[in-house]
C-alpha positions in Angstrom: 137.9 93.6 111.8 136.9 95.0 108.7 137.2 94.2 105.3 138.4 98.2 104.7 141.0 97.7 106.9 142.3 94.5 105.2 142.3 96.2 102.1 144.5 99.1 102.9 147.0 96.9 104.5 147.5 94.8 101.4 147.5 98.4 99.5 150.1 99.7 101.4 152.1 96.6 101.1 151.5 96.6 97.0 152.3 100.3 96.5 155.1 101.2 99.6 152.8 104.7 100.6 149.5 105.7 102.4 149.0 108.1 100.0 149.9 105.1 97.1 147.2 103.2 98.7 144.6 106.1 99.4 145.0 106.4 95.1 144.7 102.6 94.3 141.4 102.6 96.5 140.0 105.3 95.1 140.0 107.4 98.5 141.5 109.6 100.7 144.8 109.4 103.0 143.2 109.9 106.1 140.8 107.3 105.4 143.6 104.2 105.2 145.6 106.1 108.0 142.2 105.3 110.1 141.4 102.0 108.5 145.1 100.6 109.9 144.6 102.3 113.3 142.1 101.0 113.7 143.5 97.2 112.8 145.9 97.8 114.6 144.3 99.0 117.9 141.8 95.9 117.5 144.9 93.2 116.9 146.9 94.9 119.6 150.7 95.6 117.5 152.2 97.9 115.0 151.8 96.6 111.6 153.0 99.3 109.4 156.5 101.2 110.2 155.2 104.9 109.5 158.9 105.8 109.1 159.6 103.7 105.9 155.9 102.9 104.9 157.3 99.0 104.8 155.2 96.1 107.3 156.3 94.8 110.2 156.6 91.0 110.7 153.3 91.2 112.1 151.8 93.0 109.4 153.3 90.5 107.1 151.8 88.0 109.2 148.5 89.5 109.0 149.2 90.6 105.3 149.5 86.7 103.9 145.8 86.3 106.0 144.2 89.0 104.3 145.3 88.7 100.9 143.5 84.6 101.2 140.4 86.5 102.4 140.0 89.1 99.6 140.8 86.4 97.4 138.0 84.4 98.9 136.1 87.1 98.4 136.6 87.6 94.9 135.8 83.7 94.6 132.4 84.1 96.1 131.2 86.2 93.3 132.9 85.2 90.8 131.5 81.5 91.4 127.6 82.1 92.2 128.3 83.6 88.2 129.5 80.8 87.1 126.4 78.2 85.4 126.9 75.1 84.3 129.7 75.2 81.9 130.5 78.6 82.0 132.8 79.8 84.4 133.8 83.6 85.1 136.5 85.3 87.2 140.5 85.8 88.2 143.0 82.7 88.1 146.6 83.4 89.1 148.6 80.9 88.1 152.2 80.6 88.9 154.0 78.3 86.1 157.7 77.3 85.0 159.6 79.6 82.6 160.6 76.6 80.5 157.0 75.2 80.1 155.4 78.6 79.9 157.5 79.1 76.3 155.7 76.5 74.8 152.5 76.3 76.9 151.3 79.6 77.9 150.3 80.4 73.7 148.3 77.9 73.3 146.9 77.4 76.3 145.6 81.5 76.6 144.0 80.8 73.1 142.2 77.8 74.2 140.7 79.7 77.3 139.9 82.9 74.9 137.9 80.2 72.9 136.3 78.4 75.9 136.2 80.8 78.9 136.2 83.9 77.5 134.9 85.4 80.8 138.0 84.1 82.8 141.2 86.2 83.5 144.1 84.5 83.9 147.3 86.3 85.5 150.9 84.2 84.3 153.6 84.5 87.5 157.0 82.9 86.1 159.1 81.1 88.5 161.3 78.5 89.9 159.1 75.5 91.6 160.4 76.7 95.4 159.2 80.2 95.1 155.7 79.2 93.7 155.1 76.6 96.5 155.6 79.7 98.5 153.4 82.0 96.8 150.8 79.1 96.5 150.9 78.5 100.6 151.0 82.4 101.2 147.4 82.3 98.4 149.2 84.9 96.3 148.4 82.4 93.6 145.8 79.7 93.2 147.4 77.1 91.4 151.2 76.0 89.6 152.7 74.3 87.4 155.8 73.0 88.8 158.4 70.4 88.9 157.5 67.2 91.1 157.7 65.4 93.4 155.3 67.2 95.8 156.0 66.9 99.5 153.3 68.9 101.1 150.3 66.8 101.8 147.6 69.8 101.1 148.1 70.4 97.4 145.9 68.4 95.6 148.9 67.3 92.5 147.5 66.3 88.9 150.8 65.1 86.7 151.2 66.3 83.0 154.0 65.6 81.3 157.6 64.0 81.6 160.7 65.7 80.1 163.9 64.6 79.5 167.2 66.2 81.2 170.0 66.9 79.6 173.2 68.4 79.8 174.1 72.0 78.1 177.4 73.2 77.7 179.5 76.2 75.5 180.7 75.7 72.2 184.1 75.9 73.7 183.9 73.7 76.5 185.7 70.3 77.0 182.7 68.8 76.3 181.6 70.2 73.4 182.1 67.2 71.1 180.4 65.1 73.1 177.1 62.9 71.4 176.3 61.1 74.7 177.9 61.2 78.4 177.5 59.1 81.6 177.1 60.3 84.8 180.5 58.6 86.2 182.4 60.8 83.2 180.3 63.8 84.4 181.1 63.7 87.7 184.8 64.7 86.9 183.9 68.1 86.0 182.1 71.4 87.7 178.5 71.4 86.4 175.7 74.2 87.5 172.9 72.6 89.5 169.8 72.9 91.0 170.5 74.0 94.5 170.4 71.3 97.1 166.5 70.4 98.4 165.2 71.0 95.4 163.1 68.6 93.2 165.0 68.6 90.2 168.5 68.6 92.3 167.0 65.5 94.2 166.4 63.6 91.2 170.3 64.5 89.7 171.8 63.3 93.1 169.6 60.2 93.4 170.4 59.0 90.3 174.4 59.9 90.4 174.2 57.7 94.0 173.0 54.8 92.4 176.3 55.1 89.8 178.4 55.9 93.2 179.6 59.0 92.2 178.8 62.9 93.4 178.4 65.2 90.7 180.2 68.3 91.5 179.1 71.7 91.7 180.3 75.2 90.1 177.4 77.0 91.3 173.8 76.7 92.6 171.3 78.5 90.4 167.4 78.4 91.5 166.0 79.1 88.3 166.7 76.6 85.1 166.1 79.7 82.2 169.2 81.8 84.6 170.7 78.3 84.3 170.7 77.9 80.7 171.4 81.6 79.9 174.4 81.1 81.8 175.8 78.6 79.4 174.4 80.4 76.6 177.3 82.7 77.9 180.0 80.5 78.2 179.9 80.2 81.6 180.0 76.6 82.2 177.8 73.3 81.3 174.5 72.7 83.3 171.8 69.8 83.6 168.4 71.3 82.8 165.3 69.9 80.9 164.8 70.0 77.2 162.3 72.9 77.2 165.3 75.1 78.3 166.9 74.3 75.1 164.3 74.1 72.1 165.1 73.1 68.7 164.2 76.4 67.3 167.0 77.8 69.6 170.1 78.0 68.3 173.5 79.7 69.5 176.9 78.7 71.0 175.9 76.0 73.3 175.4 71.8 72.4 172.9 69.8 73.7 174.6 66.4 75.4 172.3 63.5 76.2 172.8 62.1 79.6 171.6 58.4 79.3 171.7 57.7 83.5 169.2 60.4 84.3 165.9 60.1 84.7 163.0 62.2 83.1 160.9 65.4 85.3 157.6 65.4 86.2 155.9 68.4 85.6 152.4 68.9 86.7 149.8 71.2 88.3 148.9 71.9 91.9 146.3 73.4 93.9 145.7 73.9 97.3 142.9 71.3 98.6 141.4 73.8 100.9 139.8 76.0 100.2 138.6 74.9 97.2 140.0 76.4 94.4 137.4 78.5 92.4 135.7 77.5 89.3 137.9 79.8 86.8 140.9 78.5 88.3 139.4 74.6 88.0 138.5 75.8 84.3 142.2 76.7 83.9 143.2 73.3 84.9 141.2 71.8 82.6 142.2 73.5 79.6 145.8 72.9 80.6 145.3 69.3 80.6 143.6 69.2 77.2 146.4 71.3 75.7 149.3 69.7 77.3 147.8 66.3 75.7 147.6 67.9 72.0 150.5 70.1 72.4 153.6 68.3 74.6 153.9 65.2 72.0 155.0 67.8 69.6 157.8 69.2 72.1 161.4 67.8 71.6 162.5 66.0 74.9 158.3 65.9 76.2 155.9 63.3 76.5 152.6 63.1 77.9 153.6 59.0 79.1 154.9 58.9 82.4 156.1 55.4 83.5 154.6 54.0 86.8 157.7 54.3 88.7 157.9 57.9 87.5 154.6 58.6 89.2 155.9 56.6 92.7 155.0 59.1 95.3 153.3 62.1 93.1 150.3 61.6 94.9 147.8 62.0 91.8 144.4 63.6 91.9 142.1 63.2 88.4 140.8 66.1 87.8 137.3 66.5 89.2 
């Protein structure tokens, strides 16, 4: 097995083609057709569909392999460059649309400053599609919603944020200052979908009242969430970053006393060992989050012990 060969599959899988991934190599058709015949004689199975240009499940299989070891790759190099303080290379980072609003700015400034040599790519998502793309090494690190259930990410807390509830102008609720969760649980509200961090927190602490809060719809995705009431389309529980003060529109902001706040915080995987722009990342992130999340409405960078219960904390190192 050859490093070529892992290279044009992940080509072929970025760009759909042969001939899309012959031009993102910088070489010639033939050359990737031989490279994946060659794979594929050695491993024994079809990996690409030559029909549809698309992998099979085994080249998908193979696919989430090779991209770790290009990645590991890159690593290499870009770590025997990196001296003392200085660190140099590629950090994907997968983050929360909510926190990446009022995080991402300054945070990118603050690496300019300090790492100027690091290159930091910004995926948006929900926290159950970056788990994914963390596990599958199409990132190196998140920052996602906790609690953390999988036992080989290393999980550094940074904030708490309050949750509250959103709703139209024109809603019932609309006058509403303040609401328990027994009131809420009389009307359709959208949610987190079921399994999910956040969702798991909202039913945990509507059990302890003894009611069920009731759903109008499951949306994975807490900016879709809040754009849907933006739009009238009914009242949702999301955290305050979905909602900033600057923001303003045809929507309230109704405090929900009974809930809990969310813990947001980064996570690596523990092997391999994440490289040193990525670590450098993580760093700055924690310094910025400490100067910047006091100053965000809802956010603070206290977490109470019983908020921590389970989050499995790593200092960073």
């Amino acid at each position: 097995m050859e490093i070529k060969q892992l290279q044009s599959l992940v080509a072929i899988s970025e760009h759909g083609t042969f001939s899309g991934a012959a031009k993102s190599l910088d070489t010639v058709q033939s050359n990737i057709s031989a490279h994946i015949a060659r794979l594929e004689k050695e491993l024994g199975t079809v990996l690409v569909d030559r029909a549809s240009g698309t992998l099979t499940d085994e080249g998908e299989m193979v696919l989430t392999r090779a991209r770790r070891i290009l990645h590991e790759m890159e690593d290499i190099d870009a770590d025997i460059h990196s001296l003392g303080e200085k660190a140099i290379g590629d950090c994907r980072i997968g983050t929360l649309g909510t926190t990446a609003r009022w995080l991402m700015p300054p945070l990118l400034n603050s690496l300019t400053r300090h790492h100027p040599g690091v290159r930091t790519t910004i995926i948006e998502g929900a926290t159950s599609a970056l788990l994914l793309r963390l596990a599958s090494g199409e990132i190196d690190a998140a920052i996602v919603h906790f609690p953390i259930q999988d036992p080989s990410l290393d999980v550094t807390e940074l904030f708490a944020e309050e949750l509250l509830l959103l709703a139209p102008t024109k809603h019932v609720l609309a006058e509403r200052k303040s609401i328990s969760l027994e009131e809420l649980s009389e009307y359709p509200l959208l949610l987190a979908p079921r399994g999910t961090a956040q969702r798991r927190i909202i039913d945990r602490a509507a059990a302890t009242r003894g009611v069920a809060l009731r759903s109008q719809a499951e949306i994975d995705g807490v900016r879709l969430m809040a754009s849907l009431v933006f739009e009238g389309f009914g009242p949702a529980i999301v955290p305050a970053s979905a909602a900033p003060g600057w923001l303003k529109g045809n929507f309230v902001r109704i405090s929900v006393p009974d809930l809990p706040r969310r813990v947001v915080g980064w996570v690596q995987r523990e092997r391999p060992r994440p490289n040193r722009a990525t670590l450098a990342v993580r760093d700055r992130a924690i310094d910025v989050v400490g100067r910047h999340a006091p100053r965000q409405p809802g956010i603070s960078v206290q977490i109470a012990p019983h908020q921590s219960k389970g989050l499995r904390h790593h200092p960073s190192v």
